[in-house]
Structures are given as structure tokens and as C-alpha cells.
C-alpha positions, 0 to 999 in steps of 0.5 A: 493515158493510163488510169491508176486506182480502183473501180475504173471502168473500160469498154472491153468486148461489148460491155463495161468492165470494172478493174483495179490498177496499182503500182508503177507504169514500168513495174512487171505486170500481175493480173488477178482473176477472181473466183465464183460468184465473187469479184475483184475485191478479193485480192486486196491483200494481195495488191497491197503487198506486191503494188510497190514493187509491181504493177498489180491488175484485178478486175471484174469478170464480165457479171460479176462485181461491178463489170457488165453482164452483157447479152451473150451465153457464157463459156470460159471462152469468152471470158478469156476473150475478155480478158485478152481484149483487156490487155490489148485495150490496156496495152499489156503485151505480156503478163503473169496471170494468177487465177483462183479457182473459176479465175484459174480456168481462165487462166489455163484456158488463156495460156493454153490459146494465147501462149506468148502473152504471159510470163507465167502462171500462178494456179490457185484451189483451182485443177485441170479436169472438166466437170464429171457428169454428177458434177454437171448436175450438180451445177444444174440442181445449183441454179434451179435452187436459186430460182427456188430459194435465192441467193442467200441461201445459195451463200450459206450452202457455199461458205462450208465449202470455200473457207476452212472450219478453223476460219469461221473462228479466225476469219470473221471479216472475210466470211461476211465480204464473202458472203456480201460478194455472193448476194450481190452477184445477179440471179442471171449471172450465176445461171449463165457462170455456173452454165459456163462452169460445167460446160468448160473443156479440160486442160489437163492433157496441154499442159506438158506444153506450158513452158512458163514457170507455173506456181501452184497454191492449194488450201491444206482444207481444199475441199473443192479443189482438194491437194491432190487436184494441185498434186496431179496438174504439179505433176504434168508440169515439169516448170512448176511448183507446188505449194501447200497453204496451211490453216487454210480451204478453197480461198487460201489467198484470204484465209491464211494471206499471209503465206499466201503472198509469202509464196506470191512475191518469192515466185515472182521476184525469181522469176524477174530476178532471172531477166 
């Protein structure tokens, strides 16, 4: 018996994971999946705007938001376990996968390993490549401040990087959910997320063999995953699509969410206008 609304919990791959479930049982299925060190609660604009035409999934990855932590190391690996022991335990068969930025390593990692269960793939401020050694130990350095100087200070070093200049004028609301997210994420978790992070293997070279169409949104301000990341992957796909999100940085999808599910909702209704 399926349960719609928010925060919901089920038991997924040893430990309880939270989620949002909105829209009709025999809509097309969209699963979203969240950045670091923030949580399922970003996507509320966009269950808003596609919830009526389709069934809209957003949840919490495994430490983060409302979902468990569990008791083993983190890989991208087991995130896409997760996710995958998600959907069988939700009995989706098929999805589109949107992920933003840690949520679009998952993503690629998934359809790279598990092909046949997606329609396609919608890539945001997120890339392809692994993490060079400087940005290994940066990651590293990360984790050790924290220890030293905690999560608040974490979150104001972060916001620089993942909103645009203009949107700390425009976007007030969002910064302070942003910032909110980010102190409420476990020391622990972040340790073993930014571990996960700069450990992951690239994606770059499978992705030729992606044969479901792909959109791909970049914030026009990216500076951690910048446009020319989104150029390069959009290059590697012959089935893709590129799109620049204006007046917007490393979240596009909350500072400038107008556009953004703009973008979102034309990709999609082709893709089941198609079928």
C-alpha cells in the first residue's frame, strides 16, 4: 500500500530512510536527489510545479536530513544501493533521476551500473570527473576544520560557493533554509559524506554509453561545478541537452527555480509526449 505525503519513513538497506511522495500512483515516476550536506527539503519547488502531472519522489540520502546514518563507511556505492533498494522497496521499476551536484554522482554512478532502470537523466551543477588530489585534500582539510571549528563555521565558509553574489540580495529565504540544512547535518555524517565524496571513481569515460536522453542544468555562476563541467559531460553525450540557468550559482534549482523547472518540465513532458 503505497503512502503519499512527506517525511515518511522505510526501511531501506539496514537503516530508515525518510522521503517525499506526491502526485498520482500511474503518473511517470521522477526521483530527486539531494546535494551536500543538505537534504530532500530542497526540492520543494520543484514537487510543486511537476506533482500534478507526475509522481514526484524526493528523499533523504542515508545521514542526511531526517534518514538514518547507519554503521557502515560511505562510497557512492552504497548510496546508489540505497537508492536502488529504494525503488524495489517502493516497487518503481523504471524512473527519470534528477540529481544535483553529490545527488548527480549518484545518479551517474546508478545508470552507469543499473541502466534499465531509468527513463533518463536530468544532471545538475554536478560533472563527471573524480576529485584531483588538491581537491582530495581539501576535502580532508574540510573535515579536520570541522573537528576543530564546527558546523557553523563549515556553513558560512560553504554559502560563498553554492549560491551566487546577486542571490545573497534576492534569495534571502533560501540562504537561511540552506544554511539550516547544513548545521543540522551530523559531524559524523559530513566526515563520512565528504570521505565518500573524494573517494568516488569518475564517470566521465561510460558516458558514451548513456543511451537515455540526458538534460543537463548549470548555474551561469557555478563555481564549483562551473559550465564548462556541464559543457564537457554535454559533449560525451550524443542524447543530451544543455541548458544554462541565468542569475543563478552551484544550487540553480532554488536560486533561480523559475527557469529551472521551466527547463525540467519541457525535458520531461517530450520525453512522455514520445511514448
Amino acid at each position: 500500500m503505497r503512502q503519499t505525503g512527506k517525511n515518511i519513513n522505510i526501511k531501506v538497506n539496514n537503516i530508515i530512510q525518510s522521503y517525499n511522495d506526491e502526485g498520482s500512483e500511474k503518473a511517470p515516476v521522477i526521483i530527486f536527489i539531494h546535494g551536500f550536506p543538505l537534504n530532500k527539503s530542497m526540492w520543494e519547488s520543484q514537487e510543486k510545479a511537476l506533482k500534478d502531472n507526475y509522481r514526484v519522489i524526493t528523499y533523504d540520502i542515508r545521514g542526511h536530513g531526517n534518514s538514518e546514518l547507519g554503521t557502515v563507511d560511505f562510497s557512492i556505492d552504497l548510496f546508489v544501493k540505497d537508492l536502488l533498494s529504494f525503488m524495489d522497496a517502493l516497487k518503481i521499476e523504471k524512473t527519470i533521476i534528477c540529481g544535483l551536484s553529490m545527488g548527480g554522482y549518484i545518479a551517474l554512478n546508478a545508470i552507469e551500473k543499473h541502466p534499465e532502470r531509468f527513463t533518463a537523466l536530468i544532471l545538475s551543477d554536478t560533472n563527471c570527473a573524480a576529485d584531483a588530489p588538491e581537491a582530495k585534500e581539501k576535502r580532508m582539510k574540510t573535515i579536520e576544520s570541522i573537528k576543530e571549528n564546527g558546523v557553523e563555521k563549515l556553513a558560512n565558509d560553504l554559502l560563498p560557493n553554492l549560491f551566487a553574489p546577486e542571490s545573497f540580495k534576492t534569495n534571502s529565504k533560501e540562504i537561511v533554509a540552506v544554511k539550516e540544512m547544513i548545521v543540522n547535518t551530523s559531524k559524523e555524517s559530513l566526515y563520512k559524506s565528504l570521505g565518500a565524496l573524494a573517494n568516488r571513481k569518475e564517470t566521465c569515460s561510460k558516458m558514451a554509453e548513456i543511451k537515455v536522453p540526458v538534460l543537463i542544468l548549470v548555474g551561469q555562476e557555478d563555481k564549483i561545478t562551473p559550465p564548462e563541467a556541464a559543457s564537457a559531460m554535454h559533449k560525451k553525450m550524443a542524447n543530451s541537452i544543455l541548458q544554462i540557468i541565468s542569475n543563478a550559482g552551484h544550487l540553480s534549482n532554488l536560486e533561480n527555480p523559475e527557469e529551472f523547472n521551466n527547463q525540467l518540465k519541457k525535458f520531461v513532458d517530450t520525453i512522455y509526449q514520445q511514448k
